[in-house]
C-alpha positions in Angstrom: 0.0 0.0 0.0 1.2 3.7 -0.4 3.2 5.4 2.6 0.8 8.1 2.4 -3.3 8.6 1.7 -4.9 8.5 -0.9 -4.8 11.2 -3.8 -8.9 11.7 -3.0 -11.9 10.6 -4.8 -10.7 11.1 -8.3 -6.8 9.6 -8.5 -6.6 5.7 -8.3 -3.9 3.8 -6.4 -1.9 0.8 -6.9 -0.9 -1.4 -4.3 0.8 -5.4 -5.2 0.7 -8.1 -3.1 2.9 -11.9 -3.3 2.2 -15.3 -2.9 4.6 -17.5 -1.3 3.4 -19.7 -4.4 1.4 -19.7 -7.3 -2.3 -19.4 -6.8 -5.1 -20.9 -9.5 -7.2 -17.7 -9.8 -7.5 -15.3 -13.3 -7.2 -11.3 -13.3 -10.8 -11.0 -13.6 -11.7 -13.1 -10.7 -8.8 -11.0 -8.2 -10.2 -8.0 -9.6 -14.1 -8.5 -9.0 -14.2 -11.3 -6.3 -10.9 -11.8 -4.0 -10.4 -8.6 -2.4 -13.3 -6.1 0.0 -13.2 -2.9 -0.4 -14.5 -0.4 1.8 -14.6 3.0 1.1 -13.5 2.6 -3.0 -13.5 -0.7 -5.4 -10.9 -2.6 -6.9 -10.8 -1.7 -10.7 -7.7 -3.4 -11.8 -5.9 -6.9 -12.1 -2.8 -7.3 -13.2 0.4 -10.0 -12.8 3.4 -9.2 -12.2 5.2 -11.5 -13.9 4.1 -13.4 -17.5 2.9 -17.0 -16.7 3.2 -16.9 -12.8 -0.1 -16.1 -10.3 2.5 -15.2 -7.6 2.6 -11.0 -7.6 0.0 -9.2 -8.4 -0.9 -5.3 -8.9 -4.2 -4.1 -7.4 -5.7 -0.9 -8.5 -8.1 0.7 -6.2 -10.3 3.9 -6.8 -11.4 5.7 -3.7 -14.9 6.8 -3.6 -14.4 9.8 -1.6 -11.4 11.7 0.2 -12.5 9.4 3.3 -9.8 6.4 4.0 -10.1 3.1 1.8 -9.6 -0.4 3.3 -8.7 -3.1 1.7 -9.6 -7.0 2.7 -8.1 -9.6 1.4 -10.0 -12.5 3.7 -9.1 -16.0 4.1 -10.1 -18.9 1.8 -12.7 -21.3 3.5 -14.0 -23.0 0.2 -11.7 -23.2 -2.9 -14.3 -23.6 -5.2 -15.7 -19.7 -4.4 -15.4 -16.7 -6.4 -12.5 -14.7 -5.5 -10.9 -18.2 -3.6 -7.3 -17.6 -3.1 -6.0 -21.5 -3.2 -2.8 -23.3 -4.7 -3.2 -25.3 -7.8 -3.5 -28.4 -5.5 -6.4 -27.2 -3.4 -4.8 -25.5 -0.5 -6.5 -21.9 0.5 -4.9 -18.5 1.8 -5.4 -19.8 5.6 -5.0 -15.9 6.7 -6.5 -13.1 6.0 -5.0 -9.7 5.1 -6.1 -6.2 5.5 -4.9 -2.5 5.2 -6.2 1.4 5.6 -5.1 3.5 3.5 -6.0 7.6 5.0 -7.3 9.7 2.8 -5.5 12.3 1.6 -4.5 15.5 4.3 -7.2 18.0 5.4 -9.9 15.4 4.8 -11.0 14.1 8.8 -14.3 15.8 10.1 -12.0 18.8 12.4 -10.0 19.4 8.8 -13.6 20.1 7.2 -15.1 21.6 10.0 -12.1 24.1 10.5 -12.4 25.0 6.1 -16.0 25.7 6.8 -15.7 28.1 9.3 -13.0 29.7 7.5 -15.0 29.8 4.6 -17.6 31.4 6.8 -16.7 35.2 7.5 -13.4 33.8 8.2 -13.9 32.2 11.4 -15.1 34.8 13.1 -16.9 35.0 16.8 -20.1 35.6 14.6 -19.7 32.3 12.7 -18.2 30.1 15.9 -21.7 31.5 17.8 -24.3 30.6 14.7 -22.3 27.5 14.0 -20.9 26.2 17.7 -20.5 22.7 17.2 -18.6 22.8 13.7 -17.2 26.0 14.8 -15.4 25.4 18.5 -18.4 28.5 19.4 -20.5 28.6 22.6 -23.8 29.6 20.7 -26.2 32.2 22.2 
């Protein structure tokens, strides 16, 4: 996964992931059926070396500027879509996840504190109509 967030809701990431061995899946079935994505969907697929299931490149496109996780769960039935297995049956037996953060100035204080900016600059005005976004009292 990147070091950082996310570029936001409009800029895709890439993230690749390795087998200790080969797995008997196809791109289309990593893309659309291995992985859970909250907060954006997998769009892309793609090995990492010609002939070999080992490394892969995910793409991911966030949906928003929120943070994205990404699931890869363990195998309980080889025969599922999205099954990670070997080619003699065996299934991922652990399951993987990672956040990724969305990209800076994107939590609930970060749009709170742009609001009230954008609002009469921040003003004792705006903290008193707006208290709870604003850090106000209200009257």
């Amino acid at each position: 996964m990147p070091r950082e967030g996310h570029g936001g809701g409009e800029t895709a990431f890439s993230f690749r992931i390795a087998f200790s061995e080969d797995v008997a899946t196809s791109a289309d079935d990593m893309r659309d059926h291995a992985f859970e994505a909250s907060g954006g969907a997998v769009r892309d697929a793609r090995r990492l070396e010609k002939g070999s299931n080992r490394m892969w490149e995910m793409t991911v496109k966030p949906n928003s500027n929120g943070p994205v996780t990404i699931t890869l769960p363990a195998t309980t039935d080889c025969g599922a879509d999205g099954a990670i297995c070997t080619g003699d049956g065996r299934p991922l037996s652990h399951a993987l996840s990672a956040m990724l953060r969305g990209p800076a100035g994107t939590t609930e204080q970060d749009r709170a504190a742009g609001f009230c900016s954008a609002l009469a600059g921040g003003d004792d005005i705006t903290r008193q109509r707006w208290p709870r976004r604003c850090g106000g009292t209200g009257t």
